[in-house]
Backbone as CSV, one residue per row, in Angstrom:
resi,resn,N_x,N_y,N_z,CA_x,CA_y,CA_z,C_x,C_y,C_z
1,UNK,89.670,57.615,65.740,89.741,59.074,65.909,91.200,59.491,65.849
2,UNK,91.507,60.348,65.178,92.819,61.037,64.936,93.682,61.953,66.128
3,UNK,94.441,61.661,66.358,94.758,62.409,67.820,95.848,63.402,67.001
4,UNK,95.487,64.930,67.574,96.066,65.959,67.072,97.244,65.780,68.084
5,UNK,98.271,66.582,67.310,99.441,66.887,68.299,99.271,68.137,69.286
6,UNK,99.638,68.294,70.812,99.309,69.167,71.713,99.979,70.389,71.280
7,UNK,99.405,71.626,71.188,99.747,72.579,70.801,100.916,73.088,71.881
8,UNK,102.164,73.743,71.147,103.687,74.024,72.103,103.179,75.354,72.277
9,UNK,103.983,75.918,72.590,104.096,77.572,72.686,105.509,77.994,72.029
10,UNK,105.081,78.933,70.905,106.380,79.831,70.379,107.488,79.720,70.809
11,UNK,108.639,79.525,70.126,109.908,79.290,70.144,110.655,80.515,70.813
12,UNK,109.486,82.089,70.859,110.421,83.000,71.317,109.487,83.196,72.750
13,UNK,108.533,82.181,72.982,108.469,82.579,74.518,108.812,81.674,75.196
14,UNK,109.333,82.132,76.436,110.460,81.083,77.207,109.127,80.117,78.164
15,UNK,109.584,78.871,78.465,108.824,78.688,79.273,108.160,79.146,80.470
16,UNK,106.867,78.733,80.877,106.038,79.151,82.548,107.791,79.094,83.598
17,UNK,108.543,77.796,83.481,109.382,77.579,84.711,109.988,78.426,84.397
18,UNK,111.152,78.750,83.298,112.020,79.566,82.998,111.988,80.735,83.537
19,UNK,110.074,81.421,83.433,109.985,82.528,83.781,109.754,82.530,85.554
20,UNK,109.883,81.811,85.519,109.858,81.129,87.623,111.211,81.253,88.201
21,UNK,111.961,80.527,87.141,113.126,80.477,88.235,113.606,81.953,87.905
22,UNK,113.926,82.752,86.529,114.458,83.988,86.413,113.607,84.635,87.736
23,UNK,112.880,84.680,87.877,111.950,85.815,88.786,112.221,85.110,90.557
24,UNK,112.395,84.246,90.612,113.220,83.764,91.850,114.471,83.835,92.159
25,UNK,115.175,83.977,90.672,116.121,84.649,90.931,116.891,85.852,91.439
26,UNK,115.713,86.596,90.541,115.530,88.357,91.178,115.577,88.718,92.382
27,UNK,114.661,87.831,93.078,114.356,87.781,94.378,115.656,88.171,95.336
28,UNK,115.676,86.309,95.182,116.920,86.253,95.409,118.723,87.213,95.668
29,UNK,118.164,87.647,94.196,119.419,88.792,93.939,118.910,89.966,95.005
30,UNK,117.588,90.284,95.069,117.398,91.530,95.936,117.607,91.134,97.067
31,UNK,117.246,89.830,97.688,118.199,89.931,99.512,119.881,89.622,99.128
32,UNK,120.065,89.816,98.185,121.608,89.173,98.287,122.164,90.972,98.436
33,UNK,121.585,91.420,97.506,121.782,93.066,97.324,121.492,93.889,98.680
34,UNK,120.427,93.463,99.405,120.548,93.927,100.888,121.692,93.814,102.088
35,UNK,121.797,92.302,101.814,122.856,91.948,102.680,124.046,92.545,102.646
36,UNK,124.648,92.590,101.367,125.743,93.580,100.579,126.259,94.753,101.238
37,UNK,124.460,95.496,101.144,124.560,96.769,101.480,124.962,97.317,102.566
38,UNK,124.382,96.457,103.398,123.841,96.779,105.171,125.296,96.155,105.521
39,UNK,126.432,95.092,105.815,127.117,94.510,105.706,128.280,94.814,105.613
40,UNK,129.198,94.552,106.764,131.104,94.957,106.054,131.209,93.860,104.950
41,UNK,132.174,94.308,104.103,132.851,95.596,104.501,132.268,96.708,103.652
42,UNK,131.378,96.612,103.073,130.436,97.824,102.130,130.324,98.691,103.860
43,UNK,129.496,98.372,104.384,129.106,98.986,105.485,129.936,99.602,106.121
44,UNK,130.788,99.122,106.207,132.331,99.400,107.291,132.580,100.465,106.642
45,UNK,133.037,100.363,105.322,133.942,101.171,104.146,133.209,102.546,103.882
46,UNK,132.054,102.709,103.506,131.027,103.646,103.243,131.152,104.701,104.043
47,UNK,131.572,104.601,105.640,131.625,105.695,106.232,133.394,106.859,106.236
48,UNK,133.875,105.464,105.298,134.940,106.308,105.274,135.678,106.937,103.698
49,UNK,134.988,106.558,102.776,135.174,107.077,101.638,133.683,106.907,100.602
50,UNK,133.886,108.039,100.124,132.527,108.632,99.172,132.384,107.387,98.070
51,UNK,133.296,107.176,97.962,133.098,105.918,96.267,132.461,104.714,97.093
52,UNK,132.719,104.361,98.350,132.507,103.465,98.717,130.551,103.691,99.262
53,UNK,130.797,104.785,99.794,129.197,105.013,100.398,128.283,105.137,98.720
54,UNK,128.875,105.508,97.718,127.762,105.556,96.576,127.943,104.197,95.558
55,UNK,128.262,103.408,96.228,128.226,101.813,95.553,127.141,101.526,96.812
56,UNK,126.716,101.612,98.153,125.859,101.141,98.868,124.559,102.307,98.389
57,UNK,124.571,103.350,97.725,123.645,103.598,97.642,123.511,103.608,96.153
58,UNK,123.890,103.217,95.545,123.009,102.592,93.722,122.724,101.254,94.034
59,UNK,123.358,100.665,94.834,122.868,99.287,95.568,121.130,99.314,96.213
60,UNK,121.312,100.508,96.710,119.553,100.870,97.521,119.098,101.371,96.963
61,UNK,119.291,101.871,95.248,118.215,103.272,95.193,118.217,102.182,94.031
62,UNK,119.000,101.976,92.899,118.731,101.148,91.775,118.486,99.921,91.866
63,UNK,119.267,99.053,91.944,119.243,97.331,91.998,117.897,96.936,92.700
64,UNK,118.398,97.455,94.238,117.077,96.702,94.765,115.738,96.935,93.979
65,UNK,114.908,98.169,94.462,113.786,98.099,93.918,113.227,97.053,92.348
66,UNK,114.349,97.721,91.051,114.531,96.928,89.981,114.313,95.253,90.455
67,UNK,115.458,94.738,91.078,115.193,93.073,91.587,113.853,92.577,92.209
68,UNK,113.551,93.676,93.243,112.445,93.550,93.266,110.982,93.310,92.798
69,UNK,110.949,93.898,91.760,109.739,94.246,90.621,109.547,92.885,90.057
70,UNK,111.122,92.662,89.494,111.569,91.869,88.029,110.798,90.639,88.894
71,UNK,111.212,90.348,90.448,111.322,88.777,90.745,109.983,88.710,91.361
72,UNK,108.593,89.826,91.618,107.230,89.444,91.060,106.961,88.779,92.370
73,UNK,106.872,89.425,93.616,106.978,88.936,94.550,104.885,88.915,95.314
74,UNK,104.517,89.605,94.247,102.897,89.536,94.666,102.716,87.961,94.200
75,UNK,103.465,86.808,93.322,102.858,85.668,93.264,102.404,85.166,94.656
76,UNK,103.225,85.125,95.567,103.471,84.355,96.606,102.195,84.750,97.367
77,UNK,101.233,85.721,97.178,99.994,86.138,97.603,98.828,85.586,97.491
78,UNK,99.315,84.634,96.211,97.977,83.652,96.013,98.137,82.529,96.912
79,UNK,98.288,82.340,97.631,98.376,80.920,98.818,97.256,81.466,99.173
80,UNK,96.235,80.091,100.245,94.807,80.617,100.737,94.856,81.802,102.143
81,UNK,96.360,81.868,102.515,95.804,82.905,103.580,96.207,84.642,103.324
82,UNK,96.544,84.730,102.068,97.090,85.788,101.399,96.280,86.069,100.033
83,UNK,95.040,85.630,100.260,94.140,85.324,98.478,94.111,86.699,98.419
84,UNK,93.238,87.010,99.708,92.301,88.646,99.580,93.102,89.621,99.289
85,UNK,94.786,89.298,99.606,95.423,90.555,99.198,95.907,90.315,97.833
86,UNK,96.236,89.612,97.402,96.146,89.288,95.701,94.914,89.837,94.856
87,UNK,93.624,89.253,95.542,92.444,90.019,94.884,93.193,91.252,94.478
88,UNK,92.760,92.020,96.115,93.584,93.426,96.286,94.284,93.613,94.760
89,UNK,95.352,93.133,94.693,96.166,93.723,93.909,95.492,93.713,92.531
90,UNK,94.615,92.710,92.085,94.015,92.242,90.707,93.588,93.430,90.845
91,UNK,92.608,93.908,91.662,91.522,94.984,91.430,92.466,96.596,91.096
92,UNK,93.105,96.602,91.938,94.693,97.887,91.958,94.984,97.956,90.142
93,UNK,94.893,96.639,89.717,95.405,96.286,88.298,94.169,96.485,87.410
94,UNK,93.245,96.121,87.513,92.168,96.284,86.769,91.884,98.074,86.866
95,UNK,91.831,98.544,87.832,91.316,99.987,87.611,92.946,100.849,87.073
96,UNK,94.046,100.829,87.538,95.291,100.938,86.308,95.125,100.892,84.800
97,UNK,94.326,99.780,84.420,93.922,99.720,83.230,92.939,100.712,82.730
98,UNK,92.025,100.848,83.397,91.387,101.106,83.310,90.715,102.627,82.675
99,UNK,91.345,103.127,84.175,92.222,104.610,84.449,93.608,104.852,83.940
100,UNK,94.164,105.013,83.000,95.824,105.101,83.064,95.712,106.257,83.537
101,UNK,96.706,106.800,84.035,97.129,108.676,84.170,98.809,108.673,84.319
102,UNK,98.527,110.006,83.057,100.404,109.994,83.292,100.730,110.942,84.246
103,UNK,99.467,111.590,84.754,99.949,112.483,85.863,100.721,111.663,87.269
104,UNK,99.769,110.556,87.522,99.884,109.896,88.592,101.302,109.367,88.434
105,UNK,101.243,108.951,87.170,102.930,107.798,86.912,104.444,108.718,87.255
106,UNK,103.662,109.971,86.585,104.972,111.106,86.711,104.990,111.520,88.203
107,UNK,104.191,111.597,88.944,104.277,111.928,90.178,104.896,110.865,91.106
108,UNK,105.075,109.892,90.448,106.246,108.203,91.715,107.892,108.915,90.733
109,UNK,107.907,109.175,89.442,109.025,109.640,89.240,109.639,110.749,90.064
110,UNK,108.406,111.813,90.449,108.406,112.970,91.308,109.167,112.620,92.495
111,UNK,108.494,112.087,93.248,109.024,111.256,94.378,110.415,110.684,94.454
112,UNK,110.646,109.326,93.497,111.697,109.100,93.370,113.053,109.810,93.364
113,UNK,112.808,110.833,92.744,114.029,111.614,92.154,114.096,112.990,93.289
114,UNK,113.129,112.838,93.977,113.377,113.553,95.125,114.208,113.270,96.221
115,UNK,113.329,111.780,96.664,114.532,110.460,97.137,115.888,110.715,97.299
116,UNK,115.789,110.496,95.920,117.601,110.126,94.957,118.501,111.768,95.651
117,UNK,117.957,112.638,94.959,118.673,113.626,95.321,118.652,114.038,96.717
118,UNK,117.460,114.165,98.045,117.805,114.426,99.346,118.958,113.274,99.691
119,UNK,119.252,112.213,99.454,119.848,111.442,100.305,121.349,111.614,99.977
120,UNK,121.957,112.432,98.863,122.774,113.271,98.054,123.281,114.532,98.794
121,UNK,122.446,114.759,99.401,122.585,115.948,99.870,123.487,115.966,101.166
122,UNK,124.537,116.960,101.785,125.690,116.894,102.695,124.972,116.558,104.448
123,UNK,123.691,117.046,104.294,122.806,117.119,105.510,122.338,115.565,105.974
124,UNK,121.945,114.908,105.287,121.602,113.310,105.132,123.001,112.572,104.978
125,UNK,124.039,112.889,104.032,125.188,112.147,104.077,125.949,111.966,105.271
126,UNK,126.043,113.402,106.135,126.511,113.666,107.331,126.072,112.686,107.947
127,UNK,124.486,112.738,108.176,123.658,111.702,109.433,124.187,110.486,109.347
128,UNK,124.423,109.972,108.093,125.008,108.731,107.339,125.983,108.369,108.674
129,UNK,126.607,109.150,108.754,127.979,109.001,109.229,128.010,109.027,110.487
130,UNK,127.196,109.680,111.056,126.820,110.035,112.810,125.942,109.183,113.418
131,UNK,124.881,108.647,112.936,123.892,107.800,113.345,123.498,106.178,112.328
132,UNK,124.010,105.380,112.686,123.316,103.875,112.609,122.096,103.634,111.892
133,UNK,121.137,103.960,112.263,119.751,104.175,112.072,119.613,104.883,110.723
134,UNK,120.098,105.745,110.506,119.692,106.142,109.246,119.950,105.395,107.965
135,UNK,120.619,104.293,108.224,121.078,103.370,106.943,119.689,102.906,106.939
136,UNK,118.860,102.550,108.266,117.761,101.634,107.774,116.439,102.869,106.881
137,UNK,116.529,104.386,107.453,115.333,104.829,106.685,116.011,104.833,105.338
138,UNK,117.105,105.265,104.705,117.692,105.262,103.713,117.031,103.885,102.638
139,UNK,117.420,102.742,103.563,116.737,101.424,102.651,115.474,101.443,102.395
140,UNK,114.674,101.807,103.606,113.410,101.917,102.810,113.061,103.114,101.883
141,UNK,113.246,104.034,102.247,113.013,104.978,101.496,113.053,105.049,100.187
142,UNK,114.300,104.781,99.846,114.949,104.433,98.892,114.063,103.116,97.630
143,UNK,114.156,102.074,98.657,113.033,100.912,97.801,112.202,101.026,97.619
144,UNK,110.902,101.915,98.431,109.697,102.131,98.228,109.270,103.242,96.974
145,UNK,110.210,103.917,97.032,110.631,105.215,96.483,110.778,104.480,94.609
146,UNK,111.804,103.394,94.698,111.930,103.342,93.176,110.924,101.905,93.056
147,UNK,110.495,101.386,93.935,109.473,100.412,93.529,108.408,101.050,92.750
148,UNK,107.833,102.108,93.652,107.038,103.031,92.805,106.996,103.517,91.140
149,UNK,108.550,103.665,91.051,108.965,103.937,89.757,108.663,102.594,88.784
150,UNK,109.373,101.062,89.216,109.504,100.239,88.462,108.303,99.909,88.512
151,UNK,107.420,100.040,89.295,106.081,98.886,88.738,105.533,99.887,87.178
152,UNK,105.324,100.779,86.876,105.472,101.604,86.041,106.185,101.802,84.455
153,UNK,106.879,100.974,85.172,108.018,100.891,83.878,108.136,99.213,83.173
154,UNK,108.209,98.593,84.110,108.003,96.420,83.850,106.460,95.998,84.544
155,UNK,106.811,94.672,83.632,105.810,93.986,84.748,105.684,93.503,85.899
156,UNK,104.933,93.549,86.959,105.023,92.734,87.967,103.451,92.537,87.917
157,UNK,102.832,90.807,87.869,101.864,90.379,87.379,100.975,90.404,88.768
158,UNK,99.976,90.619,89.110,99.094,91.067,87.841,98.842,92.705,87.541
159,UNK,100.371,93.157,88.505,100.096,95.035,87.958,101.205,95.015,86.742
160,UNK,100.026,95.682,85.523,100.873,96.312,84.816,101.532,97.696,84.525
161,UNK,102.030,98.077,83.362,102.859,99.394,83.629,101.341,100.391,82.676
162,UNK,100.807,100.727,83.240,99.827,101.941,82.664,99.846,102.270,81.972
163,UNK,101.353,103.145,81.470,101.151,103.653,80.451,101.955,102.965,78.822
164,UNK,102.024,104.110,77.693,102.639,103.680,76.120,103.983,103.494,76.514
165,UNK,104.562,102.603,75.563,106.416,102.395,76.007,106.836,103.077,75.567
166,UNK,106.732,104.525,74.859,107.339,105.762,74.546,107.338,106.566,76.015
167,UNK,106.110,106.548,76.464,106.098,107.383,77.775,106.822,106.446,79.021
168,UNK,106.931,105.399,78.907,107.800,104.355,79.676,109.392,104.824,79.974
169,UNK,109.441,104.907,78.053,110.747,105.036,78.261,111.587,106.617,78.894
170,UNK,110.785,107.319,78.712,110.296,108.933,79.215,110.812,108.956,80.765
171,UNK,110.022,108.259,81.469,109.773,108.009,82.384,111.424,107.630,83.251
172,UNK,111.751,106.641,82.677,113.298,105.722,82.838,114.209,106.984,82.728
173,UNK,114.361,107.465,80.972,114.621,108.432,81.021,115.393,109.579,82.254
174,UNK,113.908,110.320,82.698,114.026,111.209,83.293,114.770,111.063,84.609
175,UNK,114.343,109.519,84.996,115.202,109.257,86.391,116.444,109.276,85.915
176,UNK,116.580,108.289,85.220,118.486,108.388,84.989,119.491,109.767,85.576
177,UNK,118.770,110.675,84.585,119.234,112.304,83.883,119.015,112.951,85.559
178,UNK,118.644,112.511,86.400,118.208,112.987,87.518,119.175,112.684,88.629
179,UNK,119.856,111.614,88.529,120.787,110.994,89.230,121.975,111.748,87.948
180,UNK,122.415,111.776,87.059,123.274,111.749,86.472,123.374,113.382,86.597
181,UNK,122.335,114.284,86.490,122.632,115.821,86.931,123.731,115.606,88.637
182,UNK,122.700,114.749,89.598,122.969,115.379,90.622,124.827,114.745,91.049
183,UNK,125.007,113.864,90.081,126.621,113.433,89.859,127.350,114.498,89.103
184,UNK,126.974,115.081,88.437,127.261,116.116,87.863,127.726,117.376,88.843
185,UNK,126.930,117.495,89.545,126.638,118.872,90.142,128.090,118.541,91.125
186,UNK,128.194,116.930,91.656,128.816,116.806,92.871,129.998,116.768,92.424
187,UNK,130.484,115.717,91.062,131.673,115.749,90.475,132.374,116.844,90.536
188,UNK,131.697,117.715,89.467,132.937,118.652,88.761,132.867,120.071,89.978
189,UNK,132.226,120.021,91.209,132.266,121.137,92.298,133.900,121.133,92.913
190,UNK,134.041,121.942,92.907,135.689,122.846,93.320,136.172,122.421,94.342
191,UNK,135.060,122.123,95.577,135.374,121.785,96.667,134.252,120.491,96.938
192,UNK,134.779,119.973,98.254,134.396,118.736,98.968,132.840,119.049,99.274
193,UNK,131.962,118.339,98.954,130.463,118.419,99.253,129.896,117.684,101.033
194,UNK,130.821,116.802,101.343,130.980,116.158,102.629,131.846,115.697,103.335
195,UNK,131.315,116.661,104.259,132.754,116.299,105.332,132.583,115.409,106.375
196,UNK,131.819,114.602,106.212,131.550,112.923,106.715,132.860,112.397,106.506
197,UNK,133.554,112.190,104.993,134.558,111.548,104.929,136.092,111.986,105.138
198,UNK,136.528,111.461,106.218,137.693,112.378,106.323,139.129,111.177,105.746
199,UNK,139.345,111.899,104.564,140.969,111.346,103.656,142.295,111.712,104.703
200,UNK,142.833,110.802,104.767,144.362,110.327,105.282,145.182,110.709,104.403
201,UNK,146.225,111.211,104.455,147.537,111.617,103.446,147.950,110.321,103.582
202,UNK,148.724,109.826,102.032,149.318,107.880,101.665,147.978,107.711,101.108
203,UNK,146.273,108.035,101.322,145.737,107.143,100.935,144.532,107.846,99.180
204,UNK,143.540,107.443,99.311,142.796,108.116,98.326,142.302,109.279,98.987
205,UNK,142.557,110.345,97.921,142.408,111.863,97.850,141.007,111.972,98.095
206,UNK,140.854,113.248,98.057,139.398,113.993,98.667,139.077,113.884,96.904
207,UNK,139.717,114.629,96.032,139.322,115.332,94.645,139.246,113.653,94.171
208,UNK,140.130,112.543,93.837,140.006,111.089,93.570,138.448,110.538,94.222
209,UNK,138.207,110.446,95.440,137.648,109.797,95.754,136.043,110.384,95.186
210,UNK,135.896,111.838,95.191,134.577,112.673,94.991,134.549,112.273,93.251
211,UNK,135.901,112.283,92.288,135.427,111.589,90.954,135.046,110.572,90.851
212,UNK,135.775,109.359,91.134,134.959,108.276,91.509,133.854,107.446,91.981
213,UNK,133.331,108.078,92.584,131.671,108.394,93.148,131.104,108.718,91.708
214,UNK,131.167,110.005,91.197,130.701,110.457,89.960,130.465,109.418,89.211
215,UNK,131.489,108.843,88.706,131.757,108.004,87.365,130.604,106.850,87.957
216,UNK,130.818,106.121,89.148,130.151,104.772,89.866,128.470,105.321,89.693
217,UNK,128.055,106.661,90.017,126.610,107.077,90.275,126.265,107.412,88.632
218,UNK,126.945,107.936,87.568,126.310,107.753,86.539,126.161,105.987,85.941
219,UNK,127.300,105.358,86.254,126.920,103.967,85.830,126.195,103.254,86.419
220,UNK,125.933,103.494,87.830,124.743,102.464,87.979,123.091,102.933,87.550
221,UNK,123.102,104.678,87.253,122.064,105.088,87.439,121.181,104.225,85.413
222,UNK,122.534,104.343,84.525,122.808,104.041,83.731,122.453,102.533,83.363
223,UNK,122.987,101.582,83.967,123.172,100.118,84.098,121.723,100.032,84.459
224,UNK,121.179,100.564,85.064,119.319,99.992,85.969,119.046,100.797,84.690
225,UNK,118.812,101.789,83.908,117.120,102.320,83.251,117.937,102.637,82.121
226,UNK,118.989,102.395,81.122,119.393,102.409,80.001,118.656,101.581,79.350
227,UNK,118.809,99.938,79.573,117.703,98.680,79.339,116.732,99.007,79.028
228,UNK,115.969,99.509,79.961,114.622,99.802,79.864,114.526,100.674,78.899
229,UNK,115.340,101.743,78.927,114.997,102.996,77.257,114.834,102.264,76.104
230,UNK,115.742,101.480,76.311,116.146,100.933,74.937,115.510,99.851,73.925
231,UNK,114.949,98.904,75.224,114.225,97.982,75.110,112.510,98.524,74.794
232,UNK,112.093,99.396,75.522,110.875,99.740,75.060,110.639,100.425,73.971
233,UNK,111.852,101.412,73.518,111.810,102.426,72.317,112.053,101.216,70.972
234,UNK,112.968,99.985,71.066,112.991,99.586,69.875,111.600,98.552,69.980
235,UNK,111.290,98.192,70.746,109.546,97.249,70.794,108.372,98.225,70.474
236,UNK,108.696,99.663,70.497,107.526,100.569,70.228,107.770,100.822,68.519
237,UNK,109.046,100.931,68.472,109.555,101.400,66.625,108.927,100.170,65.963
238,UNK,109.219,98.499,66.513,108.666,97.440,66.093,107.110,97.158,65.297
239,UNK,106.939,97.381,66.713,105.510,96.845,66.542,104.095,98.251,66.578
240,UNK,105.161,99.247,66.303,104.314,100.708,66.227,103.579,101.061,67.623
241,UNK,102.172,101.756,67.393,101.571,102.268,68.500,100.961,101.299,69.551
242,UNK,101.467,101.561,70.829,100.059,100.667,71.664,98.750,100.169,71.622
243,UNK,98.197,98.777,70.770,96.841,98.496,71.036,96.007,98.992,72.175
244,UNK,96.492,99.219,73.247,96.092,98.914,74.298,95.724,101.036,74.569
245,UNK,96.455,101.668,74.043,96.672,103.088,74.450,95.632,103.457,73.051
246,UNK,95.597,102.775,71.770,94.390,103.172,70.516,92.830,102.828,71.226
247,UNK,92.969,101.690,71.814,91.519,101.588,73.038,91.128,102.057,73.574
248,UNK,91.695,102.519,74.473,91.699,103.826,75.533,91.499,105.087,74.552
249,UNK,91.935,105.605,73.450,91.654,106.396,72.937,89.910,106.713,72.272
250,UNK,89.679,105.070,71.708,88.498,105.206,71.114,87.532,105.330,72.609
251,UNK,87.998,104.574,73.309,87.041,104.556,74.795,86.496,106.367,74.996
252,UNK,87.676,107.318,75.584,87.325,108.338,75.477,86.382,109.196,74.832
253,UNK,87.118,108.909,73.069,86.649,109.707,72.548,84.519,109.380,72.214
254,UNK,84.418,108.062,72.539,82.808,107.615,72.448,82.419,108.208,73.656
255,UNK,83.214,108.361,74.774,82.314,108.674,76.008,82.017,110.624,75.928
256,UNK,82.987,111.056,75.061,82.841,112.701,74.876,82.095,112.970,73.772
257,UNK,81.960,111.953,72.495,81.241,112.121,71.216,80.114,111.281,71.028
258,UNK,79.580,110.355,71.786,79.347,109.426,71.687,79.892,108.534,70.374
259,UNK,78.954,107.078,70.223,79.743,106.244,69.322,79.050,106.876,68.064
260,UNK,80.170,106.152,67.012,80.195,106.840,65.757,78.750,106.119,65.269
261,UNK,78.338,107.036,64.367,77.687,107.007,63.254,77.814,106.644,62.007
């Protein structure tokens, strides 16, 4: 009997481990990104200059969640005393499919970018500065807030992203432009937006320190969901329309016309 050779897998997909350790890596990177945050001298520094407090918060509003997603932390759910919530999630994933809605998807962007901008705001920055405690609702808020966004946008197995990678990239998009308005708004304003931070004469300026912030909050907003535009718009130009979104189409249209004739 002739013994065939064992079939490999494609040269452009990386291995099962490869895709293990990258995604443990993620992980990884997201408590490293916590620690960072919460932590002198980020921590220390933040209460006393604006550039410094908006590197701890593209740290909480971008990176984490993103690390999060990427490093796929529902695997660890399949062990036997965590099955049922894995089910859980299969089933969460199966009716996603099932159901897409871009209402629903646009409404975690809703959220998000609500997030992004209250915690922007001089009323929350202040608290920043007066109370301890608010660093911790900030973290969650913040992660839960763009987790919402990223499961939406990547994979995290076994939830996928609902919708077409045109509307994906839409999606990425809109957050960016959302953070990058509200840098906008804060940058080029005449005067100081918070008076949390109080500047020393010898050291960095009020007008220095409020540009700097700017420039740091469009690049990280930039650095997290540029990728993603880019990457889904040239895989959609690629390989054209969604199989998966022409299904869903014929699905509909048999359940309103019935099937063709």
């Amino acid at each position: 009997m002739a013994l065939l050779p064992a079939a490999t897998a494609p040269l452009s997909e990386p291995a099962p481990e490869a895709h293990a350790r990258r995604r443990t890596g993620a992980l990884l990177g997201a408590a490293a990104v916590v620690v960072l945050a919460v932590a002198p001298p980020i921590a220390t520094f933040a209460h006393r200059y604006e550039v410094v407090e908006t590197i701890q918060f593209c740290l909480l509003a971008f990176a984490l969640p993103a690390l999060v997603v990427v490093g796929w932390p529902l695997r660890w759910l399949r062990g036997r005393a965590l099955h049922g919530l894995f089910d859980r999630a299969v089933r969460i994933a199966d009716a996603r499919r099932r159901h897409p809605s871009t209402a629903r998807s646009l409404s975690f962007v809703v959220i998000d970018v609500a997030l992004v901008i209250a915690w922007r705001t001089p009323a929350l920055m202040d608290a920043l500065e007066r109370h301890a405690w608010v660093l911790a609702a900030e973290l969650v808020s913040l992660t839960v807030g763009g987790i919402l966004v990223w499961v939406e946008l990547v994979r995290c197995p076994p939830l996928e992203p609902r919708l077409p990678r045109p509307r994906r990239a839409v999606m990425a998009a809109v957050s960016m432009w959302a953070a990058w308005t509200t840098a906008y708004v804060v940058g080029f304003s005449q005067v100081s937006w918070y008076a949390a931070f109080h500047h020393v004469a010898g050291g960095l300026g009020a007008s220095a320190d409020q540009e700097l912030s700017t420039g740091l909050l469009w690049f990280g907003a930039a650095a997290a969901f540029l990728p993603v535009i880019f990457t889904d718009l040239v895989a959609w130009l690629r390989n054209g329309e969604d199989p998966d979104a022409e299904l869903r189409a014929l699905v509909r249209r048999e359940k309103w016309w019935g099937p063709p004739r």
